[in-house]
DSSP file (Angstrom, degrees, kcal/mol; ACC not computed):
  #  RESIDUE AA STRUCTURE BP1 BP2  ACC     N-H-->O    O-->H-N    N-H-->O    O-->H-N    TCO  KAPPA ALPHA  PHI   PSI    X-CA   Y-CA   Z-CA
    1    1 A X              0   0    0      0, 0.0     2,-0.6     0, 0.0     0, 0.0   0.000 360.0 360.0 360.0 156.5    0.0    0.0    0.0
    2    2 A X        -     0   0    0      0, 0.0     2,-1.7     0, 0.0     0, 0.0  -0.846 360.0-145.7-100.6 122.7    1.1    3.6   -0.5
    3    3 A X        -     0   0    0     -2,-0.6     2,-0.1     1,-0.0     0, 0.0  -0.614   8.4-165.1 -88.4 112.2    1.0    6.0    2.1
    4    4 A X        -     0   0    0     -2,-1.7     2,-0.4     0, 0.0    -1,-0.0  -0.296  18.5-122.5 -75.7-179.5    0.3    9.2    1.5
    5    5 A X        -     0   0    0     -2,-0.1     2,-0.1     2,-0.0     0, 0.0  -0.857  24.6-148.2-130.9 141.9    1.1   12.4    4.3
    6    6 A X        -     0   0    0     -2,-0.4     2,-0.4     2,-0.0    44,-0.0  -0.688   6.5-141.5-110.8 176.6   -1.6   14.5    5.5
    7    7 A X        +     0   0    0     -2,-0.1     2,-0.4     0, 0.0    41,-0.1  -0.881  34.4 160.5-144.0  85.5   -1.6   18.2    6.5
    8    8 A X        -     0   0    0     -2,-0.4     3,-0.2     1,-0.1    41,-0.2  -0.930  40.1-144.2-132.4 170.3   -3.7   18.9    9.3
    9    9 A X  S    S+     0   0    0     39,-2.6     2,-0.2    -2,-0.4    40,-0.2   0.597  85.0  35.0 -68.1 -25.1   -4.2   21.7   12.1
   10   10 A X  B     -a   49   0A   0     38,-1.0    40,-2.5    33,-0.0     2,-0.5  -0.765  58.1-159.7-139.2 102.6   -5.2   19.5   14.9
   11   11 A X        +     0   0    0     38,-0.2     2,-0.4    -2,-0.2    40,-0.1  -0.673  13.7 177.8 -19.2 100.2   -4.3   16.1   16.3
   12   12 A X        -     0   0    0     -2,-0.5    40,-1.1    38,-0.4     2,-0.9  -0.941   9.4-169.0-101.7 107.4   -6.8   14.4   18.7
   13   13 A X  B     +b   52   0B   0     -2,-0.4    40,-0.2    38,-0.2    38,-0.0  -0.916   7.2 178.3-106.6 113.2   -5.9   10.9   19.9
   14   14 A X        +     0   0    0     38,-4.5     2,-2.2    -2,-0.9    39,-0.2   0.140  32.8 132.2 -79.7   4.6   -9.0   10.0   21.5
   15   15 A X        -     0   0    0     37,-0.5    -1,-0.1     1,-0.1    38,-0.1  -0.270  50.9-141.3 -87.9  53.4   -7.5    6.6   22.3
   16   16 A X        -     0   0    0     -2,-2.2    -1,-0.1     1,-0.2    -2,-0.0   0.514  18.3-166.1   0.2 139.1   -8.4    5.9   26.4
   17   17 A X     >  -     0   0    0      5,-0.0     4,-1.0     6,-0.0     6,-0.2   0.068  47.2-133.3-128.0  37.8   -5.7    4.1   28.8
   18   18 A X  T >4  -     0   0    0      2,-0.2     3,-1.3     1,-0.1    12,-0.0   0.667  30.9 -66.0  74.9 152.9   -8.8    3.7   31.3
   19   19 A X  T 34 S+     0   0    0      1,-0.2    -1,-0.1     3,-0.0     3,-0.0   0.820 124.0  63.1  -7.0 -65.4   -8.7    4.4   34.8
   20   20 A X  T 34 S+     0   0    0      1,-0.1     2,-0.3     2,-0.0    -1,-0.2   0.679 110.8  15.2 -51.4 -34.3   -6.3    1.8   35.9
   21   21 A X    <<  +     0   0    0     -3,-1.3    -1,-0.1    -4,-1.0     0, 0.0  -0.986  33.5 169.4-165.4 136.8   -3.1    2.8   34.0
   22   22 A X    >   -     0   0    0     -2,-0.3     3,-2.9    -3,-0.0     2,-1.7  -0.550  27.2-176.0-146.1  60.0   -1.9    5.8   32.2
   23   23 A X  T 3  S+     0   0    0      1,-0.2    -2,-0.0    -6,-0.2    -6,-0.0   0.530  77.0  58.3 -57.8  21.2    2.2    4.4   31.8
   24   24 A X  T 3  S-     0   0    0     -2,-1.7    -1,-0.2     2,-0.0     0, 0.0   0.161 106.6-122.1-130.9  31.7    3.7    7.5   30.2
   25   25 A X    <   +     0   0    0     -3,-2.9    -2,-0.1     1,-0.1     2,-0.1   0.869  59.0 159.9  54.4  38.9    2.6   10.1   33.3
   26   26 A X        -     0   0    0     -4,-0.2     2,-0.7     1,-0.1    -1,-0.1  -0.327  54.2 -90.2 -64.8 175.2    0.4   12.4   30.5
   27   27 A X        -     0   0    0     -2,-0.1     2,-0.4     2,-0.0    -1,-0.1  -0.810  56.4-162.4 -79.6 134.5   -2.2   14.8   31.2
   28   28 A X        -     0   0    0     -2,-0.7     2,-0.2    -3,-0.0    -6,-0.0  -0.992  21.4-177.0-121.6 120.7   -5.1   12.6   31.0
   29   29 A X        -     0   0    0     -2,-0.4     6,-0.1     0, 0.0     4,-0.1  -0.451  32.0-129.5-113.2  66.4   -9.2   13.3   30.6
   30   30 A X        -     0   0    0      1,-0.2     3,-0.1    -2,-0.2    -2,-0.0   0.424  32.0-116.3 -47.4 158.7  -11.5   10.6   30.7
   31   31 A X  S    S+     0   0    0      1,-0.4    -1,-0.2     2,-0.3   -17,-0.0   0.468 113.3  74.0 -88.2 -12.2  -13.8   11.4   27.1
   32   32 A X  S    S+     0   0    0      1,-0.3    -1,-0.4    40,-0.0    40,-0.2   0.672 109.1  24.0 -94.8 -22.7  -16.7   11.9   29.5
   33   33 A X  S    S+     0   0    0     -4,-0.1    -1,-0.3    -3,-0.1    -2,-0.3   0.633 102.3 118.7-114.4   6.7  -15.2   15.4   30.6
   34   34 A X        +     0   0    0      1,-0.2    -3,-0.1     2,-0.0    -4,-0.1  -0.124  37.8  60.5 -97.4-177.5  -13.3   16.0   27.6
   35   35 A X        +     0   0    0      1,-0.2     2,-0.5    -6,-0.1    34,-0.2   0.791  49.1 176.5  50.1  57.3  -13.7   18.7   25.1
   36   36 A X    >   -     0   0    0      1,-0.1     3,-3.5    -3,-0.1    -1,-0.2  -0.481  38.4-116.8 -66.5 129.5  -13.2   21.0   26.6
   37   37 A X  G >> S+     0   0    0     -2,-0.5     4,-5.8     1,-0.3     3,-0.7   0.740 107.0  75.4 -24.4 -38.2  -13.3   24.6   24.1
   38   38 A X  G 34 S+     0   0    0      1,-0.3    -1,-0.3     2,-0.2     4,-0.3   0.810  96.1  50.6 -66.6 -14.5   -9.6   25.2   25.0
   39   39 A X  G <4 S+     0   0    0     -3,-3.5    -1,-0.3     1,-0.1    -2,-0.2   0.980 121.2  24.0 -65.8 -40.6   -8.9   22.5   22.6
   40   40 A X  T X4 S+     0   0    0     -3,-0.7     3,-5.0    -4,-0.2    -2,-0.2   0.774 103.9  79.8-121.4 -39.3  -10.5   23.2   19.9
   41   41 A X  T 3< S+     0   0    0     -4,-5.8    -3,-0.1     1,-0.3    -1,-0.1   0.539  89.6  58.6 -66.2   7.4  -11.0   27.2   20.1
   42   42 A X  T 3  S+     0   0    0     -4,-0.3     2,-0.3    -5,-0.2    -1,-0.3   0.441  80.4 103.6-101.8   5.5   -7.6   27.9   19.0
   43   43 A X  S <  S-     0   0    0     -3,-5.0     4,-0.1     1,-0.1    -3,-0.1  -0.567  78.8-123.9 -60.9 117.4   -8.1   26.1   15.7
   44   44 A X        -     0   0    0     -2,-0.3     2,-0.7     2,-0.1   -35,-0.1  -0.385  43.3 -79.2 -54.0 151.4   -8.7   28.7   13.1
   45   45 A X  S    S+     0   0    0      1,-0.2     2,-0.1    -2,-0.0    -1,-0.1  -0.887 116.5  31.9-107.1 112.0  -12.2   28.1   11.1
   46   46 A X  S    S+     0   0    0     -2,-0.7     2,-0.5     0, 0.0    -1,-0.2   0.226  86.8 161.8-105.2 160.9  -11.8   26.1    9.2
   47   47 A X        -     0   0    0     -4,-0.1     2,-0.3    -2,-0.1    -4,-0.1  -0.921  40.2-116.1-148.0 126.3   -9.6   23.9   10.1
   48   48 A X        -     0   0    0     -2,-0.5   -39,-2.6   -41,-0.1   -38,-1.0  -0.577  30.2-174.0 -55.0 111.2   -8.3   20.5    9.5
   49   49 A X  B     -a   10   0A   0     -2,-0.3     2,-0.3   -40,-0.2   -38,-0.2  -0.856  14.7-161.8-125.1 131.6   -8.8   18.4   12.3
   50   50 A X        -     0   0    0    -40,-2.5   -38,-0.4    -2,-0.4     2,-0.0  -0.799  20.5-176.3-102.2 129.5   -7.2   14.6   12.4
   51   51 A X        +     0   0    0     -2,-0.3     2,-0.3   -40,-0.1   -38,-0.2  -0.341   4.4 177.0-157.1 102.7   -9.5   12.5   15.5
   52   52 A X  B     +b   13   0B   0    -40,-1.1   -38,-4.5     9,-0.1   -37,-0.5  -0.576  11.3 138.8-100.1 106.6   -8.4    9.0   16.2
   53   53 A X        -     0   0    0     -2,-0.3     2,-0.3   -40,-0.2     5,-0.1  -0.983  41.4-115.9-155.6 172.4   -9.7    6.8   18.7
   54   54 A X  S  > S-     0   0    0     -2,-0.3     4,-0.6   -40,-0.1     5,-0.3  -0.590  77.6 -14.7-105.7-165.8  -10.8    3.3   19.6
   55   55 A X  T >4 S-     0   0    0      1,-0.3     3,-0.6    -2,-0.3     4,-0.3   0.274 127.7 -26.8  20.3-112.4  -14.4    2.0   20.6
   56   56 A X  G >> S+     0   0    0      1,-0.2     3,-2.1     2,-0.2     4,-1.9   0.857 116.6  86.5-104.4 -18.6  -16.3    5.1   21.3
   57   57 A X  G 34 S+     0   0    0      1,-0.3    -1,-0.2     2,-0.2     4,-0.2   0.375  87.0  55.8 -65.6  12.7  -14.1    7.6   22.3
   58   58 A X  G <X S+     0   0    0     -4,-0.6     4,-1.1    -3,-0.6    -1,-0.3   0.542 111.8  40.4 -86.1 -34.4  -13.3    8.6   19.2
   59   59 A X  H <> S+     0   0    0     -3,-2.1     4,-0.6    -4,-0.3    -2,-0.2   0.522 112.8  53.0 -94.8 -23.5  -16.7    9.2   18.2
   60   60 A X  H >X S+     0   0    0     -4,-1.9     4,-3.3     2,-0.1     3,-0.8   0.943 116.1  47.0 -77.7 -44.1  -17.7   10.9   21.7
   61   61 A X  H 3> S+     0   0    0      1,-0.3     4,-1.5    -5,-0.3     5,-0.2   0.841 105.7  50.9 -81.0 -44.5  -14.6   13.1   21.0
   62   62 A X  H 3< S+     0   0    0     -4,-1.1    -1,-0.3     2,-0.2    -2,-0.1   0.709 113.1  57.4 -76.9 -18.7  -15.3   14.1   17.1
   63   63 A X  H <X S+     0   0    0     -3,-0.8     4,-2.5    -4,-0.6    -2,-0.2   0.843 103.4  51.0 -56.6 -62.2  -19.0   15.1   19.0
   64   64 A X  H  < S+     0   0    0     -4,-3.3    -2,-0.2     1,-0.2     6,-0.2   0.863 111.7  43.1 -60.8 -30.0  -17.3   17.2   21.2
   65   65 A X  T  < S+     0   0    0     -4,-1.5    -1,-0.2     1,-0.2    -2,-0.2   0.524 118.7  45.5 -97.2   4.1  -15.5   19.1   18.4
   66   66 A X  T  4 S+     0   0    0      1,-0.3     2,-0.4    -5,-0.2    -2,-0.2   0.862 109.8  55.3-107.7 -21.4  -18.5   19.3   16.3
   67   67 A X  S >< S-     0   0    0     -4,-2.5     3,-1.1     0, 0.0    -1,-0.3  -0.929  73.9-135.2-118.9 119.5  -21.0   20.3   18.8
   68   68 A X  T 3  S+     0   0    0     -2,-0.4    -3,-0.1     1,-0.3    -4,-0.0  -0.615  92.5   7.0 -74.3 136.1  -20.9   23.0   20.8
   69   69 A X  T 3  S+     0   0    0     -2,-0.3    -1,-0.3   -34,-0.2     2,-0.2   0.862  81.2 172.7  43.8  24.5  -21.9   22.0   24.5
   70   70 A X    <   -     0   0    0     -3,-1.1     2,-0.3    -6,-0.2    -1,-0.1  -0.488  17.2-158.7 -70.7 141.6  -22.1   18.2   23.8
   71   71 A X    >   -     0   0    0     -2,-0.2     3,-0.9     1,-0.0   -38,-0.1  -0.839  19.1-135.9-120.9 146.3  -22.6   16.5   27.0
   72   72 A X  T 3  S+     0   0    0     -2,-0.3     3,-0.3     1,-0.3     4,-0.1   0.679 103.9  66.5 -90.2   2.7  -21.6   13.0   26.8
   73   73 A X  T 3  S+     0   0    0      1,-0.3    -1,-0.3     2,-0.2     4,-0.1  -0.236  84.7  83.7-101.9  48.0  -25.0   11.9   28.8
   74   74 A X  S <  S+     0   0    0     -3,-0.9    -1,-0.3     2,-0.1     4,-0.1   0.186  87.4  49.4-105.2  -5.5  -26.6   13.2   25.5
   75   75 A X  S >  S+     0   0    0     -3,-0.3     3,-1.7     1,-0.1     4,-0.5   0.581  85.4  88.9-121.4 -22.6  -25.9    9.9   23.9
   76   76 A X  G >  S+     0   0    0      1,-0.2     3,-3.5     2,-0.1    -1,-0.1   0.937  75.9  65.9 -51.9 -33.0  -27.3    7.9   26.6
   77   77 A X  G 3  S+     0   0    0      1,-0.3    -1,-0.2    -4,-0.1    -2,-0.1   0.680  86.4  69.1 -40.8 -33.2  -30.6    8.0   25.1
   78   78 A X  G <  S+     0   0    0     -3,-1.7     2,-0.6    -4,-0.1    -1,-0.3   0.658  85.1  99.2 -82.2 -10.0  -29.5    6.1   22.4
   79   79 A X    <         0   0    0     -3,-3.5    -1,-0.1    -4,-0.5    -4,-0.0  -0.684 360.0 360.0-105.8 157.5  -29.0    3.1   24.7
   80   80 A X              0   0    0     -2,-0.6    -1,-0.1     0, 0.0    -3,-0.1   0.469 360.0 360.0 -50.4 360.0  -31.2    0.3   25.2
């Protein structure tokens, strides 16, 4: 396969190390408090935003940057 490079303005790795273990001492924010504006409000508009995660916290996270005030209990609804 060929790789290509991409160009983008923001980075998010959405990618949990859970509660239990965080082995390289970063700042860490479980996805349920995350997105916070100070992430995202120093992207110029528009801006190319890269956001990489596993299970859902990739998708809770790309919520938060798309939605202004997303609350993560907004998504309970949708389960059974």
């Amino acid at each position: 396969s060929v790789r290509v490079p991409i160009t983008v303005d923001l980075v998010i790795d959405a990618t949990g190390f859970g509660e239990e273990a965080n082995p390289h001492g970063l700042i860490d924010f479980s996805y349920w408090e995350s997105g916070h504006r100070l992430i995202y409000d120093h992207v110029g508009a528009p801006a190319e935003v890269l956001i990489s995660g596993c299970g859902d916290s990739g998708v809770i996270e790309a919520l938060h940057y798309a939605l202004r005030d997303f609350k993560h209990e907004e998504v309970e609804a949708f389960w059974p």
